[in-house]
N, C-alpha and C positions, 0 to 999 in steps of 0.2 A: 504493500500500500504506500502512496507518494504524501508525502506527509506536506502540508502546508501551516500559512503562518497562524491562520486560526483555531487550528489544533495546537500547535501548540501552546497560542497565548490563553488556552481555555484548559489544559490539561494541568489539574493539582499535582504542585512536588514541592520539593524543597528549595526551587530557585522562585526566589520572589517575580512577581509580573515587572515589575519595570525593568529587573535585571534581565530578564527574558527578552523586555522590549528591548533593550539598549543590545544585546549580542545580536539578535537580528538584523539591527539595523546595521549594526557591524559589520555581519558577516555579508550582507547584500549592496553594501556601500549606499546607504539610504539614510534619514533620520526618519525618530519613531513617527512623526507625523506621515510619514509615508506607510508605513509600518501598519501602520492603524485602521489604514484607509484602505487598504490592501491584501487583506484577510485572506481570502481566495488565493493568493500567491502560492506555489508548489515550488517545494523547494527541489535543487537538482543533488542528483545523488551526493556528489562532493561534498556539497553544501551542506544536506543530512550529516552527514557522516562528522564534519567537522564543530554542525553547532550541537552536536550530542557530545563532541570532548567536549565544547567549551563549558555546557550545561553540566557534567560530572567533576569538574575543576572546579565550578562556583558552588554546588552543592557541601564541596570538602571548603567552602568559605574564603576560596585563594579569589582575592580582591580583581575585580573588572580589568583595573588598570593595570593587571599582568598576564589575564588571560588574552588579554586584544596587544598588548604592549605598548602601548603609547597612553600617554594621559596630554589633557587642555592644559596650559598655562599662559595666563596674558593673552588669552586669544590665538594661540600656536600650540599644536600637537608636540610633545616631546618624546622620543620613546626610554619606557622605564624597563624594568626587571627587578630583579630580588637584594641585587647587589644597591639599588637607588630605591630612597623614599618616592615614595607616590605624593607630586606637588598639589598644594592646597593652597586653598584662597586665601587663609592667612598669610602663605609665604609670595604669594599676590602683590597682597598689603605691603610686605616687607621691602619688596622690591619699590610701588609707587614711595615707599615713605624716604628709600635710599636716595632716589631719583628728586627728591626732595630736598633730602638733605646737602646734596651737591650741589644745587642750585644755588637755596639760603643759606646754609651752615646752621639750620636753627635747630636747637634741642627742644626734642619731645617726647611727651611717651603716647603714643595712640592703640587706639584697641583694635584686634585684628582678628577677633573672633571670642567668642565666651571665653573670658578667664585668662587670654592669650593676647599680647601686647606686643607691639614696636619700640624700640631702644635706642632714640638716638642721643648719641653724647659727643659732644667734640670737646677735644683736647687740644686743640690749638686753631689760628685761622687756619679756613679751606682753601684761603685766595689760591688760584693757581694749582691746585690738585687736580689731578684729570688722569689717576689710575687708582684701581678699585680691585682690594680682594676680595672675594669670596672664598669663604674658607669651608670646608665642607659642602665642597661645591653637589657629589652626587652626581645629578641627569644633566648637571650643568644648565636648570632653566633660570635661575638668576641671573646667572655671568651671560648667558646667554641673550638674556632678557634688554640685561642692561647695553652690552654691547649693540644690540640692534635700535635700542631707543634715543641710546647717545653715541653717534658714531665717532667721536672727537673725543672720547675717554677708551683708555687702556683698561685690559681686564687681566687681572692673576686670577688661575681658580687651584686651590689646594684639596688634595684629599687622602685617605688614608689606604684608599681601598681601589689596586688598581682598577679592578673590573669596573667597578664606577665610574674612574676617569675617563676608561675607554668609552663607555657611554655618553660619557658628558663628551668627547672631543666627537662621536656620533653624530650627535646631535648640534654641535657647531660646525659642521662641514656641512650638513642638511641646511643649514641655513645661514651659509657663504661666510662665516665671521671665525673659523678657525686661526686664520692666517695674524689676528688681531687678540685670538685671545692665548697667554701662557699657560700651559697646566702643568702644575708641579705635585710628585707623590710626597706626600708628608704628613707628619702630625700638627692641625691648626697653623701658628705662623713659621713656624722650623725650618720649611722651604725659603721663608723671603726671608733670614736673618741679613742677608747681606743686598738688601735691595736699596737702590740708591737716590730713590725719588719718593717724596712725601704722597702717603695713598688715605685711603681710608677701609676700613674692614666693615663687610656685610655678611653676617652668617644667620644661616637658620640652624644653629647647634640642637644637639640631642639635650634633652631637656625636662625628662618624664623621670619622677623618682622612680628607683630599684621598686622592683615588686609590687606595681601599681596597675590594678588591672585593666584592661586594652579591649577594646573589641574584638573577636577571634579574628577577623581578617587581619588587623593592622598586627597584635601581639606572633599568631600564627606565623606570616611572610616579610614581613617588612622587616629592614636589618636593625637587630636591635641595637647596634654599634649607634647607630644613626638615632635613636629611641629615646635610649636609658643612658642617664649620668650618675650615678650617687644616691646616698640618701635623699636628698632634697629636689635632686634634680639638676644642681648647680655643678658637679665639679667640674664639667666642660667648660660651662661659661664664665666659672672665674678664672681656669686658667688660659684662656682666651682673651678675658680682660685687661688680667696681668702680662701677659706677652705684647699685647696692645700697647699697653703703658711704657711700657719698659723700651719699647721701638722708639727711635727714635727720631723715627720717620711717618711714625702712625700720628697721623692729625682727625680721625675720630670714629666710630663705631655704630654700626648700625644691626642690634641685634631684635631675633623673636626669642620671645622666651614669656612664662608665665609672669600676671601682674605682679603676685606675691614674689616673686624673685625678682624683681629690682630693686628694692632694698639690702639684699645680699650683694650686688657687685661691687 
């Protein structure tokens, strides 16, 4: 029997309907408004075949944005995997507030989703800055981000996790700005100790205390390197802070992290 898309947006299981919607539309290169409207559709054997993986992947809770591999940011597809955080609107936020801060140089803290804040601090005038780390860069869609928004600023992205980087340098060859951005393997600032131009640092660090419990998707696949810092949450971020400070080239910071932790930095 040729199974179509009405059968299966009517058929009980364990993948929710919208998740259902959204792999169709996937798999048929469509959005759900077409989806919907389209019922009747019959899928071709390939197609069967592949959105029954996708549909036994998302049953065992492995997150959308690694069964299709790519996820939205800023309006642009990136693609992720196990080794990168799945980007979210807070880290959105992080990026407009950077793009911000470059501008004015103003300190602020802005909210960027329940309980989850933007961080920006300068340490010295901006005048004249026009290179930007991103430290735990991951899929690369901040450095990436920023690089396409400001073509007239330089981008470092550091990370700890080669397969990561590889993704992230993926993902700026996708979208022509490799050539402008550096990416160094290391721990937070370790890579730029000897960098010779005044920058400023944008990270979206791990930031979830130890043994706080997660959603299964997110605690399940998502790298908990990238997750979990400490008891509180902080040991990333201070010592991010502190290497920040101590540079003596870093002219100011722009972090996410929880509200109750910015008092800790």
């Amino acid at each position: 029997m040729r199974m179509n898309i009405e059968t299966v947006l009517k058929t009980r299981g364990n993948v929710a309907l919208l998740d259902r919607e959204i792999l169709i539309a996937a798999l048929l290169h469509k959005d759900r408004t077409w989806v919907l409207a389209h019922p009747e559709t019959v899928f071709a054997e390939g197609e069967w075949m592949q959105l029954q993986t996708w549909l036994k992947r998302r049953e065992k809770k492995e997150p959308i944005a690694y069964i299709l591999g790519e996820k939205e940011f800023y309006g642009r597809m990136f693609v992720v995997n196990s080794h990168t955080l799945i980007p979210r609107p807070s880290t959105e936020g992080l990026t407009e507030l950077a793009l911000i801060f470059l501008e004015t140089g103003e300190e602020q803290i802005r909210p960027l989703d329940t309980g989850i804040v933007g961080y920006a601090r300068r340490y010295d005038d901006l005048k004249g800055v026009a290179t930007v780390a991103d430290v735990g860069t991951g899929s690369g869609c901040i450095a990436i981000t920023l690089a396409l928004e400001q073509p007239d600023i330089r981008i470092l992205a550091t990370d700890v996790d080669a397969l990561a980087l590889e993704t992230a340098k993926e993902n700026a060859r996708h979208y022509g700005v490799d050539m402008r951005i550096d990416f160094f393997s290391g721990n937070l600032l370790a890579p730029l100790a000897d960098l010779q131009e005044p920058f400023i640092v944008v990270s979206n660090p791990p930031y979830i205390p130890e043994g706080e419990k997660l959603m299964e998707d997110v605690e399940g696949y998502e790298p908990h390197g990238a997750l979990f810092a400490g008891k509180d949450g902080t040991d990333v971020l201070k010592a991010l802070v502190a290497q920040a400070r101590a540079h003596q080239l870093c002219r100011g910071m722009v972090l996410e992290c929880r509200e109750e932790q910015v008092n800790k930095l």
